[in-house]
N, C-alpha and C positions, 0 to 999 in steps of 0.2 A: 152130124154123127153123134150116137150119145154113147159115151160111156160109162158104165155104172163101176164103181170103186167099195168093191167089199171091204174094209180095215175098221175094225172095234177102235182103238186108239184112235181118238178125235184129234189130236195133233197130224198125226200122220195122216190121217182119210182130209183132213182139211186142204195139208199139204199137194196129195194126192189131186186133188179137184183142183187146186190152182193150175199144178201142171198141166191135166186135162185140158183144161179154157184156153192156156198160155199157149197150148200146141194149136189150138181153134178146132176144139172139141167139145161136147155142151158134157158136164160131168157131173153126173148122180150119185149120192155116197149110200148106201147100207150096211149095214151091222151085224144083219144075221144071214141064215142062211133062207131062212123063210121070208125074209125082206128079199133076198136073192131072185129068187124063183116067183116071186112078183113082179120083179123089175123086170125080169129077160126080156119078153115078150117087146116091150121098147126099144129096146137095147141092142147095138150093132157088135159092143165090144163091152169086154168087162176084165179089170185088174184087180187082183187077188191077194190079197196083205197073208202070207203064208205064217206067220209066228203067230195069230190071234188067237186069245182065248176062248172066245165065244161061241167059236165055231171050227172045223175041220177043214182047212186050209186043201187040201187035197180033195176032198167032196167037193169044194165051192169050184175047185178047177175043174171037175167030171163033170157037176152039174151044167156050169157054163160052155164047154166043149158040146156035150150031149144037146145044148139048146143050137148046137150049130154057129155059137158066135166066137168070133174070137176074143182069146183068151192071155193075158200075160198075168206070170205073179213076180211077188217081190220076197226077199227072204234074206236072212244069214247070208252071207258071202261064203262063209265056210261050212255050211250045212251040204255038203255034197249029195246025202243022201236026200233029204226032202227035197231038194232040187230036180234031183232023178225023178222021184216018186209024182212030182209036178208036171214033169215032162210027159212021162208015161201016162198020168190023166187027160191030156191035152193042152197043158201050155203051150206058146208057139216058144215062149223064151222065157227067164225064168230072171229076172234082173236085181242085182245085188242093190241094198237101200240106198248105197254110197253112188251108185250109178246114175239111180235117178233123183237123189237131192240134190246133186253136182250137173246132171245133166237131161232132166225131166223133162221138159218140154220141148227140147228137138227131137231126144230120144221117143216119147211118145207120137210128137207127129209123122216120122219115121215110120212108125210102126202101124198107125191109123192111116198111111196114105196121104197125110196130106201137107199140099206145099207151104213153103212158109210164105208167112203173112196171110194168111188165109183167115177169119176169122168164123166163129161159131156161131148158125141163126137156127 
């Protein structure tokens, strides 16, 4: 399964892709939004770094939904309303940063289907 990890902040998108692997997922990082909508097409799944500068955190959810794939972002914990606004584009879930540096890769295999210990080919 691959999935592609929109987040400008190279710490976090690094972070991001460990989790991915960790869950036994193959994990792709891009930056914009036009890296985005190149990747799809590959792509079963895609997570969504909602506070980026570089790009519209709520288009990159639309785009991704509209490509048919699924779709999770990350964001503020207290940002109530971008969370909404994420939802309403098509996330399936909308996960606070603290959720998933604490608990990234069960959460994410969770959410991709798949069992643990499973690994990515």
């Amino acid at each position: 399964m691959r999935v592609i990890v929109l987040a400008d902040d190279l710490i976090w998108s690094t972070r991001l892709i460990e989790h991915v692997r960790a869950a036994g997922a193959d994990g792709a990082p891009v930056r914009t939004l036009g890296a985005l909508s190149q990747a799809l097409p590959a792509a079963d799944a895609v997570i969504v770094d909602l506070t980026a500068q570089a790009y519209d955190g709520i288009v990159a959810v639309r785009r991704a939904a509209e490509g048919r794939k699924k779709v999770i972002a990350v964001g503020q914990h207290d940002d109530a309303d971008l969370r909404r606004r994420a939802l309403g584009a098509g996330a399936e879930k909308v996960y606070p940063y603290r959720k998933l540096f604490e608990d990234g890769p069960a959460t994410l295999a969770a959410w991709l289907g798949i069992e643990s210990g499973t690994s990515a080919s």
